[in-house]
Each structure stands twice: as C-alpha cells, then as structure tokens.
DRENDO-1510 file (C-alpha; in Angstrom, 1 decimal, always signed):
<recs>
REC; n; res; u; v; w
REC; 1; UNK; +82.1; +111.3; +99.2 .
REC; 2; UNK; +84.7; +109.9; +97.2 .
REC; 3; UNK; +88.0; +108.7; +98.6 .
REC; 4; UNK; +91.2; +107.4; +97.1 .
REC; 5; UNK; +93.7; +105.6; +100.3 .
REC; 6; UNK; +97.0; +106.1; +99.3 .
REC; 7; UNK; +99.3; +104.9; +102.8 .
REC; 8; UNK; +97.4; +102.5; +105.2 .
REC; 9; UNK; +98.4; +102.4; +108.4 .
REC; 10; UNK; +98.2; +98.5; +110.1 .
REC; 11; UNK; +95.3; +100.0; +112.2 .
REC; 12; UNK; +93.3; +100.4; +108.6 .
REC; 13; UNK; +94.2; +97.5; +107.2 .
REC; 14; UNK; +97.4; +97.8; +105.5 .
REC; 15; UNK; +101.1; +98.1; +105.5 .
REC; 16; UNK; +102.0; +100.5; +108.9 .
REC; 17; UNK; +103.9; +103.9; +108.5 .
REC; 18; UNK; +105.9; +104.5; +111.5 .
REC; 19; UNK; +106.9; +108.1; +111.6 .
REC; 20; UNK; +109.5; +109.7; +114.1 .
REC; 21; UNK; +109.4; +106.9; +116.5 .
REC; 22; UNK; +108.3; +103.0; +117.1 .
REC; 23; UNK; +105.8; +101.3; +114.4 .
REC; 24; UNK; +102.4; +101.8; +116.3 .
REC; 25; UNK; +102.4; +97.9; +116.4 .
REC; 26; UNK; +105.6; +98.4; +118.8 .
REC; 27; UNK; +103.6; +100.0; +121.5 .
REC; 28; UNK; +99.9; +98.1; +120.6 .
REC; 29; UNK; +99.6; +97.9; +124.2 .
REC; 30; UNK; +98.9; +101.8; +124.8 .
REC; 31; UNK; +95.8; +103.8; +123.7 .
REC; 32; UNK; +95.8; +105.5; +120.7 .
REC; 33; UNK; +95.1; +108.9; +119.9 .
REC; 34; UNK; +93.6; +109.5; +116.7 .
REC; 35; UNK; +94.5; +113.0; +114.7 .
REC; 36; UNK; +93.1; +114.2; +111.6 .
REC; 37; UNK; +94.8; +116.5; +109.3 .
REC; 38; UNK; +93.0; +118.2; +106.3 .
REC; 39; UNK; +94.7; +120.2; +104.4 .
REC; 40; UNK; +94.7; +122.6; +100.7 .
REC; 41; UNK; +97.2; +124.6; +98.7 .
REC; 42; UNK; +97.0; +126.8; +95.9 .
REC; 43; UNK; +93.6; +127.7; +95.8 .
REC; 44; UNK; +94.0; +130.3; +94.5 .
REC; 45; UNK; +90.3; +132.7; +95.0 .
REC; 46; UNK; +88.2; +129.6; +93.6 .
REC; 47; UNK; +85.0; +130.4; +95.4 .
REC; 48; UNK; +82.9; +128.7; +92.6 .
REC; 49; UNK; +83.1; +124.7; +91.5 .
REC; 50; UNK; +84.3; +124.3; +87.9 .
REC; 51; UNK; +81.4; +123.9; +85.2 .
REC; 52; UNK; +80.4; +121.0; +83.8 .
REC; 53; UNK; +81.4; +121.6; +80.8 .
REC; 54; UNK; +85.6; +122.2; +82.2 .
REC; 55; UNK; +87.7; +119.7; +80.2 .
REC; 56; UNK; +89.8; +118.7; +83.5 .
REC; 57; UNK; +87.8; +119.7; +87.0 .
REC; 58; UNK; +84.3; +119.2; +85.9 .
REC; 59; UNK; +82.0; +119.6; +88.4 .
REC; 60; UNK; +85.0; +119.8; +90.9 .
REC; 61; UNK; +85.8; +122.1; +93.6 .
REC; 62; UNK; +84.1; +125.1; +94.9 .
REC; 63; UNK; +83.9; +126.1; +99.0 .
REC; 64; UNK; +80.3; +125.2; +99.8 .
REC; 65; UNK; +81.3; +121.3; +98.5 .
REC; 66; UNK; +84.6; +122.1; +100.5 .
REC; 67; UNK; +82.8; +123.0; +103.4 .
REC; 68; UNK; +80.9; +120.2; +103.3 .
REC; 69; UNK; +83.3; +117.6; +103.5 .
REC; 70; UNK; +85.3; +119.1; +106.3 .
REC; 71; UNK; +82.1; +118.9; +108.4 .
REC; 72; UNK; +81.3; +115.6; +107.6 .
REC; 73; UNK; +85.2; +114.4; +108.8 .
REC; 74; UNK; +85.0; +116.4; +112.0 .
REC; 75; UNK; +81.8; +114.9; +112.9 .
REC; 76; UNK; +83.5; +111.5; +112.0 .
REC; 77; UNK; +87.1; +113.0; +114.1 .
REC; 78; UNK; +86.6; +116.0; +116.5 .
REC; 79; UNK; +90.0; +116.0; +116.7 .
REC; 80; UNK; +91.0; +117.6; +113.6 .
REC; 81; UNK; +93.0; +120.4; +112.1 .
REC; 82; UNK; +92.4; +122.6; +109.1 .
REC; 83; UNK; +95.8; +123.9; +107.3 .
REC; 84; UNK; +96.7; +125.6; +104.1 .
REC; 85; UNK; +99.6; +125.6; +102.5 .
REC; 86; UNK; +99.7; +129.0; +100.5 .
REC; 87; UNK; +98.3; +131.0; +97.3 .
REC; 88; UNK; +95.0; +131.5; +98.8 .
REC; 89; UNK; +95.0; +134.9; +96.6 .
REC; 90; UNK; +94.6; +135.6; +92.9 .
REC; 91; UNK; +93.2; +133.6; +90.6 .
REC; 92; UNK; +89.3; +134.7; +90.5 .
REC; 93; UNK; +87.5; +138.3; +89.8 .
REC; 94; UNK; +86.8; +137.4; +93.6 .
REC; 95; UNK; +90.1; +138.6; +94.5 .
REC; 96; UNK; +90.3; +141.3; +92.1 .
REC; 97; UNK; +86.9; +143.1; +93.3 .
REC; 98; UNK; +87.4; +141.6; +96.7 .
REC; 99; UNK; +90.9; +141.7; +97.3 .
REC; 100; UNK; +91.3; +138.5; +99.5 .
REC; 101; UNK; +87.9; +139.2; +102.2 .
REC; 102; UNK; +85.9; +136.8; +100.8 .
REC; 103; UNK; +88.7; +134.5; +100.6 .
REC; 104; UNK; +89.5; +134.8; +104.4 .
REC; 105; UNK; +85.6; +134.8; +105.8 .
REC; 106; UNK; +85.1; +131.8; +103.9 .
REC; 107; UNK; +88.2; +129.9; +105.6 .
REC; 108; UNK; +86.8; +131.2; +108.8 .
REC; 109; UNK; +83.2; +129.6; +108.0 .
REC; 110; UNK; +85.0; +126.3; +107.2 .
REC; 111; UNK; +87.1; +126.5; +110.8 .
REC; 112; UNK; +91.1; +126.6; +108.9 .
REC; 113; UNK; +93.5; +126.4; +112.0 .
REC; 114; UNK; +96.6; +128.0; +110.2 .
REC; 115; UNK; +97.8; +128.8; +107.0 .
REC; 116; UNK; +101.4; +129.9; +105.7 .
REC; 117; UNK; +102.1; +132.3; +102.8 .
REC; 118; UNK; +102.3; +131.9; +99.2 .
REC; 119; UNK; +104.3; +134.2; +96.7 .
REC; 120; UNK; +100.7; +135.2; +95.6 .
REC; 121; UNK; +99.3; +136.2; +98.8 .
REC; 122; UNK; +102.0; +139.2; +98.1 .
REC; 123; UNK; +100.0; +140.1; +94.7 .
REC; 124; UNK; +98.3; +143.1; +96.8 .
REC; 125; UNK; +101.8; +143.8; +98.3 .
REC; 126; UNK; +102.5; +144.3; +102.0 .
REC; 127; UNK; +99.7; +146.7; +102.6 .
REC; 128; UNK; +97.3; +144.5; +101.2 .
REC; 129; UNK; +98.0; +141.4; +102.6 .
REC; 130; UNK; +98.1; +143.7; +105.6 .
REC; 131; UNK; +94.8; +145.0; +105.4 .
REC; 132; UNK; +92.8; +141.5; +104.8 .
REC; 133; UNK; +94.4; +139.9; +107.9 .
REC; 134; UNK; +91.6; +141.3; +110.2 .
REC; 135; UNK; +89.5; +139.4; +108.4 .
REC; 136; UNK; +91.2; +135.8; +109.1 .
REC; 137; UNK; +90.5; +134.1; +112.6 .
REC; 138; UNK; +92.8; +132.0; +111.7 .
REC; 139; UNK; +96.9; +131.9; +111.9 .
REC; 140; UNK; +99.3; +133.3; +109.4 .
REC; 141; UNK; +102.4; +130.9; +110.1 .
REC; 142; UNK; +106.0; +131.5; +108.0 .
REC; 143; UNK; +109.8; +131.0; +109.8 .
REC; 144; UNK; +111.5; +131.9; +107.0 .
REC; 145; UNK; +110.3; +135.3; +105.8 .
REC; 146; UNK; +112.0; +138.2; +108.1 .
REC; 147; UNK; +109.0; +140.5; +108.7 .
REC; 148; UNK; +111.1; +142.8; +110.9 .
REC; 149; UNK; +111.2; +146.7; +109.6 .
REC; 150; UNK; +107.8; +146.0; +107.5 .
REC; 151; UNK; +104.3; +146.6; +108.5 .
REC; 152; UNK; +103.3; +142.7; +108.9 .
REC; 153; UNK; +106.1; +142.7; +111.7 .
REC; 154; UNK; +104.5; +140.5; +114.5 .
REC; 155; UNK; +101.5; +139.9; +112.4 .
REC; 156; UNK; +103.2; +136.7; +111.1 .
REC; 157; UNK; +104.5; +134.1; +113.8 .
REC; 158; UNK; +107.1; +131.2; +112.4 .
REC; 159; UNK; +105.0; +128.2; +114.4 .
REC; 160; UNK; +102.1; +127.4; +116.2 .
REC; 161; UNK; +101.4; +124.4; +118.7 .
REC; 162; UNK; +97.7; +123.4; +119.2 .
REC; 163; UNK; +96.8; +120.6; +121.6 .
REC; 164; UNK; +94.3; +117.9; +119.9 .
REC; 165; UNK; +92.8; +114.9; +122.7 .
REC; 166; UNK; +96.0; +115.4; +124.6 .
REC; 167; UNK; +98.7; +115.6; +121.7 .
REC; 168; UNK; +100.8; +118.3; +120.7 .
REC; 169; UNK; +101.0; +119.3; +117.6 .
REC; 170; UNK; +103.7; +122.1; +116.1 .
REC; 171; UNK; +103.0; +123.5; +112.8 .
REC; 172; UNK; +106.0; +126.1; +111.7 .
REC; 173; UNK; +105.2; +127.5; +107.6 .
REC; 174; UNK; +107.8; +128.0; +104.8 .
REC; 175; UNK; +108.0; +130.3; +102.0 .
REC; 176; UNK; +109.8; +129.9; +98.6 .
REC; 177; UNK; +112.0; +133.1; +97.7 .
REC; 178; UNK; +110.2; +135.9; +96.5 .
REC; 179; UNK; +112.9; +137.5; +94.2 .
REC; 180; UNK; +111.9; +137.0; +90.3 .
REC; 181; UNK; +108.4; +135.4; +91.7 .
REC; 182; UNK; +107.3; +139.0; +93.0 .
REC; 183; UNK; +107.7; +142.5; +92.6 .
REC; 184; UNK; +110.1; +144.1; +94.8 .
REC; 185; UNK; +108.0; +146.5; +95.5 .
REC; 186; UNK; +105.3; +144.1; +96.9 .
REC; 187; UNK; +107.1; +142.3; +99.2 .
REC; 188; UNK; +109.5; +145.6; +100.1 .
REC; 189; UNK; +112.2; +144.9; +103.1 .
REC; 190; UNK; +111.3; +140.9; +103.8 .
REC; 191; UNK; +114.0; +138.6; +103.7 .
REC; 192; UNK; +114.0; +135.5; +102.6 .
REC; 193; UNK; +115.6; +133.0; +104.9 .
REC; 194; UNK; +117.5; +129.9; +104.0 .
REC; 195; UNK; +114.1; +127.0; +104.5 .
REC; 196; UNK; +116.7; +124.0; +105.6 .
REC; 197; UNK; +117.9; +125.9; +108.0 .
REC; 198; UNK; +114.9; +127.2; +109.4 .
REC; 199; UNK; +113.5; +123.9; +108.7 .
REC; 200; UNK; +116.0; +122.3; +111.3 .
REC; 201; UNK; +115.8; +125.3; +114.1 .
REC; 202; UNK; +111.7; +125.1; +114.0 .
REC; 203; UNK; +111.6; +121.1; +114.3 .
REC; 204; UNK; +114.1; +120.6; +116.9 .
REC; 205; UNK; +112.4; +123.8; +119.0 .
REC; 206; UNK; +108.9; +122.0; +118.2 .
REC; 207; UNK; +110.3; +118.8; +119.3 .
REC; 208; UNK; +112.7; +119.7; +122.0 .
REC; 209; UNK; +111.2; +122.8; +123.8 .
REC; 210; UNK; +107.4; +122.7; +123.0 .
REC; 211; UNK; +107.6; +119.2; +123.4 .
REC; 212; UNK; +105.4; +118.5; +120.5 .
REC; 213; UNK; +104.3; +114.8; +119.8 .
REC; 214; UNK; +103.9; +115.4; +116.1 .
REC; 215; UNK; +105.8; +118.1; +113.7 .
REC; 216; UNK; +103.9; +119.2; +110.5 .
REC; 217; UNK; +105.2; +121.6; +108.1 .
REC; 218; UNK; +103.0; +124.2; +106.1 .
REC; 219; UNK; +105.5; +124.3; +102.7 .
REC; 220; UNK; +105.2; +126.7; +100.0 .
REC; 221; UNK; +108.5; +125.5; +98.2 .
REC; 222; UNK; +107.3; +122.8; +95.5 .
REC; 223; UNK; +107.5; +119.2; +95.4 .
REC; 224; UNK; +110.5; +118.8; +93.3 .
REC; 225; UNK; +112.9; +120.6; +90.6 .
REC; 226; UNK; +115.0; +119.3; +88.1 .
REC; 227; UNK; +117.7; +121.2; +89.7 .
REC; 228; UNK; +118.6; +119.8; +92.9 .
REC; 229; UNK; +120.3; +123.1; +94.3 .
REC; 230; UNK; +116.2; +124.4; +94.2 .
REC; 231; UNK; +115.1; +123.9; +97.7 .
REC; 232; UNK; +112.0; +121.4; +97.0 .
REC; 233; UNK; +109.6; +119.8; +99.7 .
REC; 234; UNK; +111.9; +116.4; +98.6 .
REC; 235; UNK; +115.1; +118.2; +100.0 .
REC; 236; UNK; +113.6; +119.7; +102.6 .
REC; 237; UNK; +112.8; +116.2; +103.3 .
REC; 238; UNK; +116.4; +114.4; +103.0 .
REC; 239; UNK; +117.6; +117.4; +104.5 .
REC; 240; UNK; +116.1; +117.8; +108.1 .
REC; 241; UNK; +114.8; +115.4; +110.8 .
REC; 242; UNK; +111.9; +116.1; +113.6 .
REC; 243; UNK; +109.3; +116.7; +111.0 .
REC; 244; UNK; +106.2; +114.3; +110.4 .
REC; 245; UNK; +104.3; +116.1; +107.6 .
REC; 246; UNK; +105.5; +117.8; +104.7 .
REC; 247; UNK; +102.1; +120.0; +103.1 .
REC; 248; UNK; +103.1; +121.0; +100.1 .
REC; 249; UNK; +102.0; +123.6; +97.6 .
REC; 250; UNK; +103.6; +125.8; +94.9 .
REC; 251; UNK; +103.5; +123.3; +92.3 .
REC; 252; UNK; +100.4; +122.2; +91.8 .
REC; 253; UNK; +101.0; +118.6; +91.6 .
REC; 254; UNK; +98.6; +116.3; +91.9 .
REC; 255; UNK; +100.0; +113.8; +93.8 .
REC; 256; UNK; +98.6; +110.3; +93.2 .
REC; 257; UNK; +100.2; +108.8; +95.8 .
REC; 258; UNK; +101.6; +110.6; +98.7 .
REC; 259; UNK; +105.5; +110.3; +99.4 .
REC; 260; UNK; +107.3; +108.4; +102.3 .
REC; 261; UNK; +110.4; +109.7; +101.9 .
REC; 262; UNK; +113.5; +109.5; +104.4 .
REC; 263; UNK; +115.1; +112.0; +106.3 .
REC; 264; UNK; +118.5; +112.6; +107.4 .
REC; 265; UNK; +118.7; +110.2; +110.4 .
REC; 266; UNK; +116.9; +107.7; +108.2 .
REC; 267; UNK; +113.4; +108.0; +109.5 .
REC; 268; UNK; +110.3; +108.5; +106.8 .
REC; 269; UNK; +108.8; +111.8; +106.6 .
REC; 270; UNK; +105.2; +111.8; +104.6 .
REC; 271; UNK; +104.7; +114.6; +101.7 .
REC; 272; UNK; +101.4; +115.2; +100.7 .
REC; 273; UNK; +100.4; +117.9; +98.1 .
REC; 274; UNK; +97.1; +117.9; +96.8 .
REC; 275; UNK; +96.9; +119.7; +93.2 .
REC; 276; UNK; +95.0; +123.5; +92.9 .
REC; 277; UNK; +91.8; +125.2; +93.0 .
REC; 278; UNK; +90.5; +123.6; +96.0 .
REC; 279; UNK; +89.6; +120.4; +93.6 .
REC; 280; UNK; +90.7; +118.6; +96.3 .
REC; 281; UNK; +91.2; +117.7; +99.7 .
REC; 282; UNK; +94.1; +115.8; +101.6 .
REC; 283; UNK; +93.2; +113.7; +104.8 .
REC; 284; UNK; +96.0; +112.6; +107.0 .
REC; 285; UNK; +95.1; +110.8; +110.0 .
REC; 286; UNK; +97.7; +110.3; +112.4 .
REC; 287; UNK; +97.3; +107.5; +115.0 .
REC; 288; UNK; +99.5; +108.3; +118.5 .
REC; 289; UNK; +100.2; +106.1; +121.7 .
REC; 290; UNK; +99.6; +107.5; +125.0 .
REC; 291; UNK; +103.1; +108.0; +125.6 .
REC; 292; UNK; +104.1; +109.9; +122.3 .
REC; 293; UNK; +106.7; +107.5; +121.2 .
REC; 294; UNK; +105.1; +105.5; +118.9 .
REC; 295; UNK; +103.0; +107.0; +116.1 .
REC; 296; UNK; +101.9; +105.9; +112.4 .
REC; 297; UNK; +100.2; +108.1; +109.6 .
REC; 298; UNK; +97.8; +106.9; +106.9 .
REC; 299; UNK; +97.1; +109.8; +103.9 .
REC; 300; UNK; +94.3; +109.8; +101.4 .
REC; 301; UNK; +92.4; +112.6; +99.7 .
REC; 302; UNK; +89.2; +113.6; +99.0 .
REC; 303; UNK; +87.4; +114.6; +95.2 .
</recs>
C-alpha cells in the first residue's frame, strides 16, 4: 500500500489542523477519539483495474484492489466510515447490461456507509435509479434535490448521523443542477435547490440539533469554476460555516494536495476530492477530544 500525506495533524508529526473548534494541542489533556473517513467520487461503473498497457491508470483501480485496502484500514481503525460522493453509474458495459446492480452489491461487499447522487446516477432516469436502490444497504443522502411528487419521494433522505467510538458524525449530500447536465425527462419533477442555502440549514441542524461533533459533506458540485457565480465545493466553502469535510466529486480533479480553506466565520474547512474511476482512495482521519470541542484532521490518499 502506497500512501501520499498531504495535511499532518501534530499527533502524526506535522503542522496541526484545527477544524471547528480548539487546535487538538488546546485540549492535549483529554482522550482522543480517532475517526477515519475513506471516501470515492466518480467512479463511474469501473469494476475492472485499468490494463497495463493504459497510458495514465496503468494497473490502477478496480473493486477487488478497492476492497482490499478498505479492509486493511478498518482493521488498522474500526472506527471508520465509507462515503461516496456521486457518479457511481455509467461509464462501463457493466452499467449498460447491468444497469447499476453490480455497482450497488459491490459497495455493499466493501461496507459504503452513505453515498449522495451524481447527475449520472439519473442516466437510467427516475425509474431506474429507482429500481437499483433495493439493491444498496447502504444510504442515498441529497438535501438539495426535492424528491416530493416523484417516485424516489422518501427513498432519498438529506442527512444521516452515525455514531463512531462515541462521536457524532452528520453527513447531509449535495447535488449540482441537473438542467443542461440531464434529460428532463430523466430527472422529471425534482427540483434543484439552491446548495448554500441548504448547505447552511443541514450544518447548523447537524451541529445544533443532532448535536453532531463532526459535519461532513457528500458534494457533487465540483471543486472550482472559472466563473465564481457557479456554486463550486470552494464556495460552498467561503460560503457556510459548521462543516468539517468537504468530499468532492463532479470534476474529476485529482487533487494533489487537499485544501484548507476558510469559511465564513474564519475557521478552515478541509476539501478533499480524489480524481475518477476508483484509481484512488482518500483517507481522512479525524482526531476528537472527549468533550467534542477540540478536533484536528490529517488527509492523505491511497493508489
């Protein structure tokens, strides 16, 4: 296994991350709680690694190798949560002959948590997307698409706490607008809901009511657009507070060095978005005190 460290926390050696709270030196005194996120984007149906002979993922990828990994990091962490970030469908024959089964019982073998939605897990259209979800155990998570009046109402839930050695942990998903991404006809009656304003409702009910130590959002927006009116992951970012973790996908970019960036009360929020095709997987581990207020992040990913 092959990692690349690209934020150290103090507790691994390097330059502390404090997110939403004191610098984990600040409260040294309390026990820590340790929380791994692994995360993927934008896999897009690749069940296979690429072939030796691919001029860019050689050898790279596949869900058995996937699989692996995951395994050998819970075994290192129990406490640890599996998350995708959208555009699990279309890309493979897999998805064309399977229509997105194999993709689901495969995330189910690996133990995914959650995922959110991507414009291409529309590609089958409501009734598709629809028809697969019996076969995920897992959680379909988006706040900002309005399901009412279609037949995924209630099938999709805008957030999700789970509970990992005693910490909370909210997870809400985001979708980017489906209009000129995706047939009308696919995605029928859902409407598309404003992300920064969603973005501020979920974090502050995560934070406030459910009480949730860390806030990590599923994004399906992109990291960043030359326009700055485009809602990215990097205004989402400047443009909310309460969240922790930014997962990104939509872009594909192969971030080389996950982003601290600042929010709107001028505390850092980490964005991490770790490329396509399952060539990749991104590690956060989050390190929390016993009371909740103090809390630092270190990110990395795995090829």
């Amino acid at each position: 296994m092959k990692r690349r460290n690209f934020i150290k926390t103090g507790a691994l050696g390097g330059t502390a991350l404090g997110l939403g709270g004191l610098a984990l030196q600040s409260c040294n005194s309390e026990p820590l709680r340790r929380i791994t996120i692994l995360h993927t984007n934008d896999v897009h149906s690749h069940i296979d690694p690429f072939p030796a002979s691919h001029p860019t993922f050689a050898n790279l990828g596949g869900a058995a190798r996937r699989a692996a990994l995951i395994e050998s990091i819970r075994k290192e962490n129990s406490n640890t949560l599996l998350l995708d970030a959208g555009d699990i469908f279309q890309g493979t024959p897999y998805f064309n002959f399977y229509g997105g089964e194999l993709e689901f019982r495969l995330m189910n073998r690996m133990g995914y948590q959650a995922a959110t939605l991507g414009n291409h897990d529309f590609d089958n259209g409501l009734s598709g997307l629809l028809a697969q979800l019996p076969n995920a155990s897992f959680s379909f998570l988006s706040a900002n698409y309005n399901f009412d009046n279609t037949i995924l109402e209630g099938r999709v839930q805008p957030y999700e706490v789970f509970v990992r050695n005693g910490v909370r942990i909210g997870v809400f998903g985001l979708g980017i607008q489906l209009e000129g991404l995706v047939l009308k006809e696919l995605y029928g009656e859902t409407i598309y809901l404003n992300p920064v304003e969603i973005a501020r409702d979920m974090s502050r009910i995560l934070r406030e009511k459910e009480h949730c130590d860390l806030v990590i959002c599923l994004s399906h927006l992109g990291h960043r657009y030359e326009n700055p009116d485009r809602v990215s992951d990097q205004v989402l970012a400047a443009s909310t507070d309460n969240i922790d973790l930014i997962i990104g996908g939509h872009t594909h970019t192969f971030m080389e060095q996950a982003e601290a960036a600042i929010n709107r009360v001028g505390k850092p929020v980490l964005i991490q978005q770790v490329g396509c095709y399952g060539v990749r997987l991104g590690r956060v581990d989050f390190e929390v005190s016993a009371s909740g207020v103090g809390r630092t992040a270190s990110a990395s990913l795995v090829v």
